[in-house]
N, C-alpha and C positions, 0 to 999 in steps of 0.2 A: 734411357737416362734415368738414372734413380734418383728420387723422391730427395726434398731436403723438408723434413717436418720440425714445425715448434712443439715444444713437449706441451704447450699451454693450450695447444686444439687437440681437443678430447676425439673429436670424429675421425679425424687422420690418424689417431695412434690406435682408434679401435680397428680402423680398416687393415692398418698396418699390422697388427697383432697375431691373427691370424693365418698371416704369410708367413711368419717366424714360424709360427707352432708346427705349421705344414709341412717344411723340411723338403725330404725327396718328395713328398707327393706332388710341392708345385713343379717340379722339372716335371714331373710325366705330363701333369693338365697343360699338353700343348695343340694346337692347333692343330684341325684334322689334314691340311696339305703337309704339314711335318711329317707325320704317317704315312703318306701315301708316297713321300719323295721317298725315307727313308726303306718302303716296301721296295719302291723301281731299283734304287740305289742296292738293295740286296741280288734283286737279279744283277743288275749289271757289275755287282760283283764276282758273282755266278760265271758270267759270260765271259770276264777281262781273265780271271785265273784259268778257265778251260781254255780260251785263246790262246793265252801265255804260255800254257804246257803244250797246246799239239800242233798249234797252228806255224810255228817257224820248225819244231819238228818234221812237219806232214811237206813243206819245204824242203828240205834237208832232205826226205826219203826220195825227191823228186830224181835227187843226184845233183843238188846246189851246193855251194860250196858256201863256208862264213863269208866272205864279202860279197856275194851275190846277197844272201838270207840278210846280210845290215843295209843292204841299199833297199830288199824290199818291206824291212821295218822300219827306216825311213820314210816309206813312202805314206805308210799311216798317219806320220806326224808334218809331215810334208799337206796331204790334203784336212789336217786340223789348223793349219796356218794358214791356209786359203781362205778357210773360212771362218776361221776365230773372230776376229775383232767383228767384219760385217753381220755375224750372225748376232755377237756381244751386243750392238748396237740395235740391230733389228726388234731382241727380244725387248731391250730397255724399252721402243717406243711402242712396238703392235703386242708385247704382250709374252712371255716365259712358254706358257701353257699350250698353243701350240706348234713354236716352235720343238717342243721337250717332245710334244704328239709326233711329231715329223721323225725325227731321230729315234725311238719307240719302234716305229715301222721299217725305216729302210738300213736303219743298220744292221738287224737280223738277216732281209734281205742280200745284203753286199755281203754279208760275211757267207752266207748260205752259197751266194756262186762263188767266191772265193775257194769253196769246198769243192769244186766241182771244175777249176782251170787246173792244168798244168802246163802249161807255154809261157815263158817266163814273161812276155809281154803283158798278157792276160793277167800273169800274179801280180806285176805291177800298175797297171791299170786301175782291177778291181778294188786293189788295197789303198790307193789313193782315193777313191772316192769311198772307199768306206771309213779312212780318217775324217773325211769330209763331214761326211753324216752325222758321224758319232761327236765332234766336237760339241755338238749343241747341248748334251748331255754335261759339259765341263763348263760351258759358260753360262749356261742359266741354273744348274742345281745348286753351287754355297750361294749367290746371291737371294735365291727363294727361299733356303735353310735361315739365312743371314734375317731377310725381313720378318720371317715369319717367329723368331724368337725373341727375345727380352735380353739384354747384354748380361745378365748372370746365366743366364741359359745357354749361350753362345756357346762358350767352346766347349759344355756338355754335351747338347746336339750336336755339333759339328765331331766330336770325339767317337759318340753313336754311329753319326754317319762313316766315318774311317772305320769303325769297329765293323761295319756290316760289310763295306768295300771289301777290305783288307784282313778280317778276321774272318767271320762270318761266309764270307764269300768266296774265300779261300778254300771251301771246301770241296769248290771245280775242279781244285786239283786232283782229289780223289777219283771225282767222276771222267776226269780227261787222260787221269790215267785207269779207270779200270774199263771203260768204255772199248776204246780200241784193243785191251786184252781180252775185252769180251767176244768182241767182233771178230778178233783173231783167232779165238778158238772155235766158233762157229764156220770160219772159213778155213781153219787148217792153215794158216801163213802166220809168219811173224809178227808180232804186233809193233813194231817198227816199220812196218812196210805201208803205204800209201794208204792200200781203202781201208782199213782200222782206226788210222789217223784221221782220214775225213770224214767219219761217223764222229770222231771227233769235234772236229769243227763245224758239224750242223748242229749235234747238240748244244754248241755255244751260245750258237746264233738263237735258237730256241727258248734260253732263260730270258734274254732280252725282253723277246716278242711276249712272253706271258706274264711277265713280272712288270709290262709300263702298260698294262692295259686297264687297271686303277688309274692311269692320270686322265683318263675321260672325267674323273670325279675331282678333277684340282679344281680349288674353289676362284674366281678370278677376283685379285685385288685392285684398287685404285693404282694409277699409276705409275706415282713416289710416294705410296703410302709404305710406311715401316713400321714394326711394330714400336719402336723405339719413338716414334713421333706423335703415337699415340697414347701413349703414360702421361700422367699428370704431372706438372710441374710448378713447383713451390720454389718461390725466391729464396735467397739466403739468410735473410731476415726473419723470413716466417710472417710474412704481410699477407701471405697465402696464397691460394690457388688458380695458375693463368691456365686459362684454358687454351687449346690448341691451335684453333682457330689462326691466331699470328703462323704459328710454326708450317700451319696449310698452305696459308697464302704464300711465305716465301717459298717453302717446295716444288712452287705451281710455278715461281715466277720465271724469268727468263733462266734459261739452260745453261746449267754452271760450265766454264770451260775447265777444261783438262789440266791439272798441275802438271806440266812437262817435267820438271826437274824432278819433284816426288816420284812420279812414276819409274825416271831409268834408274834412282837410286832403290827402288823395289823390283824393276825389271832385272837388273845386270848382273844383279845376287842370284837370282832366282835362274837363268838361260846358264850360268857357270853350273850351279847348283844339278838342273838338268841336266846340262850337258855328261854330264859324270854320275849321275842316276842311268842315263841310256846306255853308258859305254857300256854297264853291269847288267844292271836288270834285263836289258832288251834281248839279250844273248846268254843272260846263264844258266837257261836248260840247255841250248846247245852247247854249252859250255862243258858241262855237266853230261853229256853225251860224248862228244868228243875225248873227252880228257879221262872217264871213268865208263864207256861204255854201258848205260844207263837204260834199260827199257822203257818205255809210259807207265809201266805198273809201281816200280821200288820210285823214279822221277815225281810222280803223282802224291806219295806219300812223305815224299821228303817235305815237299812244297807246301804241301795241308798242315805239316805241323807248324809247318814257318809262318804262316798267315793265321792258323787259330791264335797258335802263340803271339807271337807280335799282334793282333787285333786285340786280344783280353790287353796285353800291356798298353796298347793306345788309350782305354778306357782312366789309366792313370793318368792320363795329362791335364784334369785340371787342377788335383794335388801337387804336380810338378810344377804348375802355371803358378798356386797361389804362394808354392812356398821362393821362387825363384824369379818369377816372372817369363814372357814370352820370348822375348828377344835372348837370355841367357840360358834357353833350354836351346832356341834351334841352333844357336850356334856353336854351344857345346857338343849337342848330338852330330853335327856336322864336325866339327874335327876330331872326334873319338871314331866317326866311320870310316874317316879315308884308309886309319891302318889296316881296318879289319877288310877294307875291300882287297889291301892289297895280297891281305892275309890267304884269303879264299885264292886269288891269281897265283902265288907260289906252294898252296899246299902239294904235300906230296903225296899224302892220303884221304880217302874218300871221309874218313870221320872229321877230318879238322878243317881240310870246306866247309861240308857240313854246320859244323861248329861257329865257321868265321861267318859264314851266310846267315843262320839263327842271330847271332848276334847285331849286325847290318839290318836286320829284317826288323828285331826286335828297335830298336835306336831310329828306325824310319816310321814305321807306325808311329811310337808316339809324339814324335813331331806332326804329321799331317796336322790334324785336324788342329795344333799349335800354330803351325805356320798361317794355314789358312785363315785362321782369326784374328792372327797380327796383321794378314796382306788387306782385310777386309775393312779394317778398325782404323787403316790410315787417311780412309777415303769418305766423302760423306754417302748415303744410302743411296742418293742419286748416281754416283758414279761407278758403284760398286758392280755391275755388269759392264762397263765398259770395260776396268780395273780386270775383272775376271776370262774376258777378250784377249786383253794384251798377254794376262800371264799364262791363257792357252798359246797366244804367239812362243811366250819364251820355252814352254814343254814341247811347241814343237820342233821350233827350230834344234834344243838342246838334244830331243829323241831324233831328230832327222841326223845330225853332226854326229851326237853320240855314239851310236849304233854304226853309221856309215864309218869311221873312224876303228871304231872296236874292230870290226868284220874284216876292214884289211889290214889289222895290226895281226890278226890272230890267223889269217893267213900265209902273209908278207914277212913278221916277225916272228913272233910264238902267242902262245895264248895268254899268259903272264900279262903281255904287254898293255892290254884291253882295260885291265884291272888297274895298274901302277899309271893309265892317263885319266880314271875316272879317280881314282885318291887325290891326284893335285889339282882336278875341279875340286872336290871338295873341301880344298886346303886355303882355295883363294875366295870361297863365295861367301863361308861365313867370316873373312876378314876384310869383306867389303860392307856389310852388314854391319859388323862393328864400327868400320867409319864412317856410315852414311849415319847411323840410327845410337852407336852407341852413347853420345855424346846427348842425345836428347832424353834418353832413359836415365843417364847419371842425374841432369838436372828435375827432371820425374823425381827420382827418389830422393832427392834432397828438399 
């Protein structure tokens, strides 16, 4: 919460003075758990894009078919809804750091034997329990990013942390495509074929395990402390400065219940909104294999561009933020996508996918770390891991539905079809948004 100062106290406008002068230097003086989430956050960037390139490929080589491959990308997000909210809840009372340690260690694990079944029970087994794992990394990281900044700092960090995800991180694609060409040439077999691919999906597991072993050094905070509750706070008068002490006690005091009604008007948007991210993302290197005969090598570097590119343009969103505000970027960026999704499903050549995909890529990036800041800023700090629970429920349910859906259209119907039911998610979630929220943003601006 920022400051409300009287020009007539000399000591508040010298403290203040400073701050101005500072500019970009005070966003960087952030907190050393900021660094160390936003260092794991670059591996498991690392790890989610080399996944994403070989891991339903190294499937696919098994001799699966697209609706076998969407029921077992389902099942990722199938065992992130098992565990979402109870973990969301866990980390709010015994603590973030180490549940994030738990998830650190065994999701390299699961993904590592994942590398190592091929019996389609096993592929679905294993990958359920490694949704499982991994979810703790989605419901306790924007909450930790969340406390540990200042509300002008917010969706700058948050923008970083999408930049290292999604930009930054995006460079697994390179590696998940030159890895298994690597491996292939050393064995004399195609690099499309099986054990190319699961050299693949070990090195995935690998960024993981190296890049969360800094969070042994996450510092531990209070247990509804935010940074936001610790700034100083000046009446509107200028009678001057309350100390915080009030703002502690109530933090402490009994356990705020749950806005039910707030919550499904943020959940309902957000499970559409998924549901039509999965049908696309979760399947468009198979996609893109399928339809254009694609090796890991040229697949790898399509995908690098699309993620460095789109992660630099994420970094714009808080110019986007201050000139338009939150609510009128996602939901712009959400109905400018659905054409282009559909765009990529009827191309007839590899350059204008290509094309429609870059553009989809670029327009999702910089909403993240937007959306996130809007999902975060409607709730108070105490609630905001619970909050962050529910809306891994709605990723997963949307990526369970999504993907399982896409896989037998693209079977069953054509592959078109995958594309044209994730555009009319997209068509209804930011026009629920509008009527849940847009009505309290008019009166904001007025």
């Amino acid at each position: 919460m920022s400051s409300v100062t009287d020009p007539s106290m000399p000591s508040i406008t010298d403290q203040d003075a400073p701050e101005k002068r500072q500019g970009p230097s005070r966003f960087f003086d952030l907190p050393r758990n900021v660094y160390i989430l936003l260092i794991f956050t670059l591996g498991k960037g690392f790890q989610l894009s080399i996944a994403n390139l070989v891991l339903n490929y190294y499937v696919h080589s098994l001799g699966f078919k697209p609706d076998f491959i969407g029921i077992f990308s389902a099942m990722s997000a199938i065992g992130a809804l098992i565990g979402a909210v109870p973990i969301g809840i866990l980390a709010d009372r015994w603590g973030r750091k180490p549940v994030l340690l738990l998830t650190s260690v065994l999701s390299p694990l699961f993904l590592s034997l994942l590398a190592l079944a091929t019996a389609a029970p096993w592929l679905i087994i294993l990958n359920l329990i490694q949704g499982l794992v991994s979810t703790a990394y989605w419901v306790t990281n924007l909450p930790l990013l969340s406390e540990s900044t200042t509300e002008k700092q917010r969706v700058g960090v948050l923008a970083l942390n999408s930049f290292l995800l999604l930009g930054i991180g995006s460079l697994g694609n390179l590696l998940g495509g030159s890895i298994p060409e690597f491996v292939a040439g050393l064995l004399h077999v195609s690099a499309a074929s099986t054990v190319p691919l699961r050299w693949g999906v070990f090195t995935a597991s690998l960024f993981t395990f190296v890049f969360g072993l800094p969070l042994w050094f996450l510092q531990k905070r209070a247990p509804n402390q935010s940074t936001e509750t610790s700034t100083q706070i000046t009446d509107a008068e200028g009678s001057g400065a309350v100390t915080v002490t009030a703002a502690k006690k109530r933090s402490t005091s009994t356990r705020e219940p749950i806005p039910v009604a707030l919550f499904a008007k943020l959940l309902l948007p957000d499970l559409l909104f998924t549901m039509g991210e999965g049908a696309v993302v979760a399947l468009i290197q198979v996609y893109f294999v399928l339809r254009f005969s694609l090796l890991p090598g040229p697949l790898g570097i399509i995908f690098t561009i699309s993620g460095l590119a789109g992660g630099f343009f994420s970094l714009t969103a808080p110019l986007f933020v201050n000139r338009w505000g939150k609510l009128r970027i996602i939901t712009t960026v959400q109905y400018i996508s659905a054409p282009l999704m559909v765009l990529i499903g009827l191309a007839p050549t590899l350059p204008l996918a290509i094309t429609g995909e870059y553009a989809r890529s670029f327009l999702r990036t910089l909403i993240e770390p937007v959306y996130a800041a809007f999902e975060m800023e409607q709730v108070s700090p105490r609630l905001r891991g619970t909050l962050a629970g529910f809306y891994s429920v709605t990723w997963s349910l949307g990526f369970s539905f999504g993907p399982t859906i896409a896989g037998w259209l693209q079977t069953n119907v054509n592959l078109t079809m995958s594309f044209v039911f994730g555009g009319c998610c997209l068509l209804v979630a930011p026009t629920l948004l509008l009527l849940f929220f847009g009505k309290k943003r008019a009166l904001q601006t007025a």
